[in-house]
C-alpha positions in Angstrom: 109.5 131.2 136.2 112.6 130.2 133.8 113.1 127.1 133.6 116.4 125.3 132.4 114.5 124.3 129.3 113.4 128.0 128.8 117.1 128.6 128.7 118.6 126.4 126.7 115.8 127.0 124.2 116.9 130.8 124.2 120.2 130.1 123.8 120.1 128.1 120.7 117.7 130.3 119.3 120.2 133.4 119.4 123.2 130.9 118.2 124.5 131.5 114.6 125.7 128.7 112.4 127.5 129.4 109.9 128.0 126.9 106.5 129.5 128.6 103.6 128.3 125.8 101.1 124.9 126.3 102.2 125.1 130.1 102.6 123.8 130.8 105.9 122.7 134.1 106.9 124.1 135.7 109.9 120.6 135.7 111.6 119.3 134.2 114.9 118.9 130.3 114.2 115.1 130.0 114.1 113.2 128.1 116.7 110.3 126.1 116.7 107.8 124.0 119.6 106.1 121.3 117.7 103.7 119.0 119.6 106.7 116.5 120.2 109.2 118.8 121.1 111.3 122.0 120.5 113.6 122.3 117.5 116.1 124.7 116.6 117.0 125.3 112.7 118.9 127.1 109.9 118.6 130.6 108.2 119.2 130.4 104.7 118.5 132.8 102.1 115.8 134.7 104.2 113.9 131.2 104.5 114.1 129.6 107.7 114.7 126.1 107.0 114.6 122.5 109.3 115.9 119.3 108.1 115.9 116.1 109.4 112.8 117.0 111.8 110.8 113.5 113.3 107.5 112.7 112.3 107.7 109.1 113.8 109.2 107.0 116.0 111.8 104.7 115.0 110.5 101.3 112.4 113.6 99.3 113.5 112.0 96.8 116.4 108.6 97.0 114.5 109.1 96.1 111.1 106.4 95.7 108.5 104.2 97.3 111.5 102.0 101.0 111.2 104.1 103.9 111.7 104.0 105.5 115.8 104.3 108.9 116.6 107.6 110.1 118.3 108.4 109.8 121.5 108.3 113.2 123.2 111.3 115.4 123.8 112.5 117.8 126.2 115.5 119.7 125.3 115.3 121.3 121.8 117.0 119.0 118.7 118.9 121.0 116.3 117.2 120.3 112.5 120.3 121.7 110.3 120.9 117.8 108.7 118.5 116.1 106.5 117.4 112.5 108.1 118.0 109.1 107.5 116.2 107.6 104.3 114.7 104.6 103.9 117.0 100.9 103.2 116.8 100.7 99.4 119.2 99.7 96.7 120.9 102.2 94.8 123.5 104.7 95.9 121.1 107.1 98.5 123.2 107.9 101.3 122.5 107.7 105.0 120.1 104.7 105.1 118.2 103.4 107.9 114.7 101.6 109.3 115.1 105.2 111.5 113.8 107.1 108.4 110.5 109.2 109.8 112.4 112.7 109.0 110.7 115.3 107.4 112.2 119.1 106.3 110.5 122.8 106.4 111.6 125.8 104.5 109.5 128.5 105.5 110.0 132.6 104.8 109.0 133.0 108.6 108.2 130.8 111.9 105.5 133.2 112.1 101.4 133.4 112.3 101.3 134.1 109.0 99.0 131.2 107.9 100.9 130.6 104.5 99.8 127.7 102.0 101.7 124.7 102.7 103.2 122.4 99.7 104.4 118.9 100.8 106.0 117.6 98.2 106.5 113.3 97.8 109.7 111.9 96.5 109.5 109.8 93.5 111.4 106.7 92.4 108.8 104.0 92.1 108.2 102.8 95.7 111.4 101.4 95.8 114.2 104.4 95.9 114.8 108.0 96.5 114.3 110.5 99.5 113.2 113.8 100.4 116.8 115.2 100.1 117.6 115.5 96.6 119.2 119.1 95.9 116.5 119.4 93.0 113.4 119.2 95.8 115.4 121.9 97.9 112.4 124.6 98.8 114.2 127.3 99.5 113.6 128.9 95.9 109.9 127.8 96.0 109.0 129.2 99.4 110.3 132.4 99.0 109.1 133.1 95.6 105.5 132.2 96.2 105.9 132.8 100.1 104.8 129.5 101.2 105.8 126.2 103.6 107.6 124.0 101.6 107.6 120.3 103.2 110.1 117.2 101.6 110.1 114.2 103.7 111.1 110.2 103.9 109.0 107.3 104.6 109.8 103.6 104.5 110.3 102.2 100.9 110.2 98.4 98.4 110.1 95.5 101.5 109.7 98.2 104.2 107.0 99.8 103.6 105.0 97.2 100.6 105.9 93.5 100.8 102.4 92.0 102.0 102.4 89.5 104.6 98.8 89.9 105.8 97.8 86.4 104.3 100.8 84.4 105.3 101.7 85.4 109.0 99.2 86.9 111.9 100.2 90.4 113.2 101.1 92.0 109.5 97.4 93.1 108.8 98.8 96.3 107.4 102.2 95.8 105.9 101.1 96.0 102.1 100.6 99.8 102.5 103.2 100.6 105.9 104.8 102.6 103.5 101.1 104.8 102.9 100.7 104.7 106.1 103.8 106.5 106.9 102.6 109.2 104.4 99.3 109.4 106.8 101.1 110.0 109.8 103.3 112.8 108.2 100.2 114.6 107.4 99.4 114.8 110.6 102.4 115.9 111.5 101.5 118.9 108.8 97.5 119.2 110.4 98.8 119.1 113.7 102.4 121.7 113.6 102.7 123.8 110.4 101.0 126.4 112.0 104.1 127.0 114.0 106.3 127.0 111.1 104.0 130.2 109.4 101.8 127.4 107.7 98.2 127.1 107.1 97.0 123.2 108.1 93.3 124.6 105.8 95.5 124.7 102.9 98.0 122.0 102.6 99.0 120.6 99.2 100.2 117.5 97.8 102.6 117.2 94.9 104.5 114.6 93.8 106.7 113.2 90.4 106.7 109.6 89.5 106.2 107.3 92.2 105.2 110.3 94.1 102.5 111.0 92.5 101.7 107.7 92.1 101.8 107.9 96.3 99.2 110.7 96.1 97.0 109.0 93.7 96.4 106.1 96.2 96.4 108.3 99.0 93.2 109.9 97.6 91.9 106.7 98.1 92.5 106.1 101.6 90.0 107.0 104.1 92.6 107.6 106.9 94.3 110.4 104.9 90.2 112.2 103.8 90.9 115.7 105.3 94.5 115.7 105.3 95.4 118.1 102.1 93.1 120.3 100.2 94.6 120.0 96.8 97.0 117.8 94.8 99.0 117.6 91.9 101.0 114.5 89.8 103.8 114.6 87.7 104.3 111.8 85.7 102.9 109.3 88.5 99.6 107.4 88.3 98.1 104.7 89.7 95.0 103.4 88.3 94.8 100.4 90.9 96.8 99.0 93.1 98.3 95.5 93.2 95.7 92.8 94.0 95.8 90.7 97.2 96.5 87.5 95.7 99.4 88.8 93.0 100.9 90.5 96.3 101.3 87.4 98.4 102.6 85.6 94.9 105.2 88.2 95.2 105.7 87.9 99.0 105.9 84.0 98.3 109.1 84.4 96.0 111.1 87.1 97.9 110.3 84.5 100.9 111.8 81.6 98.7 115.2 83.9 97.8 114.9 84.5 101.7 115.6 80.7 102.5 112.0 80.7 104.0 108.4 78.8 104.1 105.5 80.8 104.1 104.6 79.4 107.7 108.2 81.3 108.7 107.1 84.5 107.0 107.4 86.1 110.5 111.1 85.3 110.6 111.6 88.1 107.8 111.4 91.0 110.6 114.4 90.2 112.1 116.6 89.5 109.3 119.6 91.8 108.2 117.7 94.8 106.1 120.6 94.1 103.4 119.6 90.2 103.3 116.0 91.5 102.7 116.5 94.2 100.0 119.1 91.3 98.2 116.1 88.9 98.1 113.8 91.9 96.6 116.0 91.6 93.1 114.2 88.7 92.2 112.7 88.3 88.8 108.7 89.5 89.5 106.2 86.5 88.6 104.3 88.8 87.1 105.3 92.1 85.7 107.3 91.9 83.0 110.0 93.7 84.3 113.6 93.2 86.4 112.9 93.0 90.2 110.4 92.3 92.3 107.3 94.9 92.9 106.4 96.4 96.0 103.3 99.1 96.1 100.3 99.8 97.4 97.6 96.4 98.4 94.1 96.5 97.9 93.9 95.1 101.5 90.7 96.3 102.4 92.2 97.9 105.1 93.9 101.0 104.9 92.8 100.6 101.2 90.0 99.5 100.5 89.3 100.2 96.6 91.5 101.3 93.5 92.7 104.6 93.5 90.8 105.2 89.9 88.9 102.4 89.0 86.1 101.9 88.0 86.2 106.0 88.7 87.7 109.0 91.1 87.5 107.9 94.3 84.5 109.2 95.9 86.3 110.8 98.7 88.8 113.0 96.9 86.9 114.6 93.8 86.4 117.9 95.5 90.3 118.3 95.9 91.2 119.9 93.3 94.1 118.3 91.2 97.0 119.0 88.2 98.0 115.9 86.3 100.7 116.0 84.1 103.2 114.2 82.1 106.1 114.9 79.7 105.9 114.6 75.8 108.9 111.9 76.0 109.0 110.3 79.0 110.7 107.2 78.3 113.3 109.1 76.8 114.5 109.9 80.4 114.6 105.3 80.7 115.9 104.7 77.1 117.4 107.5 76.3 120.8 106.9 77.1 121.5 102.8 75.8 123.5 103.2 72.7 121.2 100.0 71.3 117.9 102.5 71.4 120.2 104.7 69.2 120.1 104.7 65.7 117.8 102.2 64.9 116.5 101.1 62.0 112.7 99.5 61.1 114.3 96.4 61.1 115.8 96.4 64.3 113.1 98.6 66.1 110.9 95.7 67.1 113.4 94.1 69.5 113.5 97.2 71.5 109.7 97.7 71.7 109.4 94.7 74.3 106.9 93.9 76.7 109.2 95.2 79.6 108.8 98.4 77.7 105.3 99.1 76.3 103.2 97.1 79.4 100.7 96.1 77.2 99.1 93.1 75.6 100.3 94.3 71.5 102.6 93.0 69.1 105.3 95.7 68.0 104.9 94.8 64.6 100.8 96.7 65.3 102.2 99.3 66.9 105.1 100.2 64.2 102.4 99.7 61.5 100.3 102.1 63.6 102.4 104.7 63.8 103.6 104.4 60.2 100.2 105.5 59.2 99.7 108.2 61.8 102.8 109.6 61.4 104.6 108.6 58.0 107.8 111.3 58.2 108.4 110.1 62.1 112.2 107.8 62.5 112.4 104.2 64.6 113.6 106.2 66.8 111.1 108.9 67.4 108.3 105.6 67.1 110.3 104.1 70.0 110.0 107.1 72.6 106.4 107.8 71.2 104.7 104.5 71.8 106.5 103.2 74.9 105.4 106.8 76.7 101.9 106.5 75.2 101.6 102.5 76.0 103.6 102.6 79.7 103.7 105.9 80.9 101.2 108.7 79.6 98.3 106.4 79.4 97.9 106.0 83.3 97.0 109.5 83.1 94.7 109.7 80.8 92.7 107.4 82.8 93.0 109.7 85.6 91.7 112.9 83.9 88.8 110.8 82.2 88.0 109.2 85.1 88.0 113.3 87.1 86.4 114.9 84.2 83.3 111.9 84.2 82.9 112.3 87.9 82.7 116.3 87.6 86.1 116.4 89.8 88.1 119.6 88.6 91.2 118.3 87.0 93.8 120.6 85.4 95.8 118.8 82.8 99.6 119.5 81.7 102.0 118.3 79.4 105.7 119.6 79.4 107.1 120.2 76.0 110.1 122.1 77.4 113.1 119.8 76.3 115.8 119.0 78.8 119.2 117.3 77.9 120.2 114.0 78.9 123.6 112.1 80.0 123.5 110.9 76.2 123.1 114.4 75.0 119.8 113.5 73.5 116.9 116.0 73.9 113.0 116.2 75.1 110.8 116.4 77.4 111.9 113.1 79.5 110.8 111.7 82.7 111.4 114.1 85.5 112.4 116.9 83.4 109.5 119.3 85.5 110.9 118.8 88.7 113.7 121.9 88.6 110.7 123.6 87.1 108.2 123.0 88.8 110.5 123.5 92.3 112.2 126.8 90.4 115.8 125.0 90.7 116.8 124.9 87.4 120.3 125.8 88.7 120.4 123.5 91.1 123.0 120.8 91.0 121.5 117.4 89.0 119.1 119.8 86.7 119.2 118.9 83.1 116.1 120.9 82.2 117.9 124.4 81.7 118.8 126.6 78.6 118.2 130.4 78.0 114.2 129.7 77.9 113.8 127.4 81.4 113.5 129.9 84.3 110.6 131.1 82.0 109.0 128.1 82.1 110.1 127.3 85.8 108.3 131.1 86.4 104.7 129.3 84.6 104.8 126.5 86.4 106.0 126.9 89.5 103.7 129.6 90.1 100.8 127.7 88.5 101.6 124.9 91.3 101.7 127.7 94.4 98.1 129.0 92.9 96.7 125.7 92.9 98.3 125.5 96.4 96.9 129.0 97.8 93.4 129.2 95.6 93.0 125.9 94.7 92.9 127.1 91.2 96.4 127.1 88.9 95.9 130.0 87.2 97.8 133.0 87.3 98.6 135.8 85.2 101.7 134.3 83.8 99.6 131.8 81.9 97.3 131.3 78.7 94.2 130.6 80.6 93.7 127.1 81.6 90.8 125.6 81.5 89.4 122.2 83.2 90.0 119.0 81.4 86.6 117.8 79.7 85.5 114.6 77.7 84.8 116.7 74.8 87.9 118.4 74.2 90.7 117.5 76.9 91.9 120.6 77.2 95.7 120.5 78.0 98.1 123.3 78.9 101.5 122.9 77.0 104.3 124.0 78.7 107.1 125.6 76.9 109.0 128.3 76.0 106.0 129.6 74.8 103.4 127.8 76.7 99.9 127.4 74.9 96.5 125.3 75.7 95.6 122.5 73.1 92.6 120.3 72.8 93.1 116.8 73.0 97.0 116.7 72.0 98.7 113.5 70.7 94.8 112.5 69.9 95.8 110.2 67.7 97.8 108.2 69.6 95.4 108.2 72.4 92.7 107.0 70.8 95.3 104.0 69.3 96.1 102.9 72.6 92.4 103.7 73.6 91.6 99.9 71.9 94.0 98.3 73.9 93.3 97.1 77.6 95.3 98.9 80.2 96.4 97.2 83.2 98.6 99.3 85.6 102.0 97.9 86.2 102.3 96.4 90.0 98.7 95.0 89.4 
């Protein structure tokens, strides 16, 4: 029997839609049953593609609350528009609490069983989306046929401000935001089958605060079983933010609210703008502008730190890549004329707390790396020791910490310079993205030049490896070996990409004598 539903399904399916910026294919528009309901998408550049696809139900109503499936649907939905992204500040367009969208680019809606690579949106825990032209998979999933999966999940007050100790009834708001992550993985375990995916072979991979998302997922009980391997770029976290320093911060975005802690509950109703305003507060405790929303050692949903005192147990048999870039404060200081130019005079102003995260004097680290490195300019001392103090050293930590557990860890650093708005070069902070997605064209890319796509070949087919054997290596690549204790083996990615034992040693062990504490905790 046909039924209505039958119908209308079949007729969307044969519909064209044609978008000359997006270059659509004159092909039948693909369609999909998930567990929720039918959709109907987009062929692009022989990859079927979905945007704006719901992986939970509204948060608007149930704010600060887990994530809820989505309400079934009858009729199919057309995916052709990317979703709403979370309230943040900042310019991303299209924000809403409605934000539990996901997107699919797939070569075929097929039984193929193809690795799936679900990719987490950085920008601390505070901004961004899954919609960004450089995270567009169409590129990546044809080239290595695989699922490619971007998505949105609630973000800064939304999904991290921690009420649990100041209001009954938000148990689990410290990690919503994780917990939205969760429930998208379902989504993966439960429908990428029937957009050509595998759900035996799903993997993470994340830049920034996306990685640093993955990191803490790995540490999550509810999300054991959920992907089969991972990989970090430039995003670590070491441990979470304590219970106690959480509610401190909850306590002054409650003040700049115009509320007691005994009317904490009254924040779930009030305008999402009021609530993000209150969130610029200075933090009572990182040295830094803005208040700091991430993951809570709740004992909940998280119930230790991600990598301390070691790997979590649960995750050392995913195999994982962690990388960084050799200047990846370049990419946050880079472009102020006053980190231009400077002199040893006037270098030690600009190597502030804010800036280097750690418990050290500039005038020790200047002297430091005047002896290791005599011939190197303020300038080049600047980039050096604020990524090495802030930003490298998180991962670091994390390779140890795999490599003492017997966890297999594959370690990266990108060399490959990129151009920034300054017209300074290096390898800055998110300069691996176009690579690693193979959209070094792609509109915002500032890693390019007549030796990138090479690179963008290495290591975005390293990534697909990892993704379909669990392994990165391909023949593409020097062969790269497991990071050890005894000589950190590190692939180099560049023009001509090379393995190295234990680079920037030096600095490492420098830093090595200083304690690290991860910024949020």
């Amino acid at each position: 029997m046909i039924t209505r539903r039958d119908t209308l399904m079949s007729g969307l399916a044969a519909a064209t839609f044609y978008s000359p910026a997006s270059a659509v294919t004159a092909a039948r528009a693909p369609a999909v049953r998930t567990k929720s309901g039918p959709v109907i998408g987009l062929r692009e550049d022989s990859v079927s593609v979905f945007r704006g696809v719901r992986y939970g139900a509204s948060t608007e109503g149930r704010r600060f609350q887990p994530p809820s499936p989505p309400a079934p649907w009858r009729d199919p939905v057309r995916a052709v528009d990317y979703g709403a992204a979370s309230p943040q500040r900042g310019s991303e367009a299209n924000q809403s609490e409605d934000c539990l969208f996901l997107n699919v680019w797939t070569p075929g809606a097929d039984a193929a069983r193809r690795p799936v690579m679900v990719y987490v949106h950085g920008g601390a825990y505070s901004s961004g989306s899954g919609s960004d032209p450089l995270y567009d998979g169409t590129r990546l999933a044809r080239r290595g046929d695989v699922v490619v999966v971007t998505l949105n999940h609630r973000l800064n007050v939304f999904g991290y401000a921690y009420l649990a100790r100041l209001a009954e009834g938000f148990e689990d708001s410290g990690n919503a935001g994780q917990l939205d992550l969760i429930l998208a993985l379902r989504w993966v375990r439960d429908n990428i089958a029937a957009f050509g995916g595998d759900p035996n072979r799903v993997m993470l991979f994340g830049q920034s605060g996306g990685g640093a998302k993955i990191a803490t997922l790995m540490a999550m009980p509810e999300a054991a079983g959920l992907f089969h391997s991972a990989a970090t770029m430039s995003g670590q976290q070491v441990t979470a933010s304590g219970p106690i320093n959480a509610t401190t911060r909850a306590q002054v975005w409650l003040k700049a609210l115009g509320l007691t802690p005994e009317r904490a509950h009254e924040a779930a109703e009030m305008p999402a703008a009021r609530l993000l305003e209150a969130a610029g507060e200075a933090d009572p405790i990182l040295a830094a502008s803005g208040l700091y929303f991430g993951p809570v050692l709740d004992f909940r949903s998280l119930p230790r730190h991600p990598f301390y005192p070691d790997a979590a147990p649960q995750s050392r048999g995913v195999p994982m890549i962690i990388g960084n870039t050799r200047e990846e404060t370049l990419g946050f200081l880079g472009n102020d004329p006053k980190n231009a130019g400077l002199t040893w005079d006037t270098l030690p102003a600009r190597l502030t707390p804010s800036q280097l995260r750690i418990d050290i004097t500039p005038e020790a680290v200047i002297a430091g790396y005047r002896r290791m490195h005599p011939d190197w300019s303020p300038d080049q001392v600047l980039i050096a020791a604020t990524t090495a103090g802030r930003s490298w050293r998180g991962a670091v930590i994390e390779a140890e910490a795999r490599a003492a557990s017997g966890a297999p860890a594959w370690v990266y650093q990108l060399n490959y310079p990129g151009t920034i708005e300054s017209g300074r070069r290096g390898a800055f902070h998110t300069a691996d993205i176009p690579l690693v997605f193979d959209n070094v064209a792609a509109q915002g890319s500032r890693t390019n030049g007549p030796d990138a796509q090479g690179v963008a070949d290495q290591m975005a087919d390293a990534f697909i490896a990892l993704a379909r054997n669990g392994n990165p290596n391909h023949p593409g690549l020097p062969t790269w070996e497991r990071y050890d204790l005894e000589r950190r083996q590190t692939m180099l990615f560049d023009a001509r990409s090379t393995m190295a034992d234990d680079p920037r040693g030096d600095e490492r062990r420098f830093f090595s004598a200083i304690p690290y504490v991860q910024p949020g905790t």
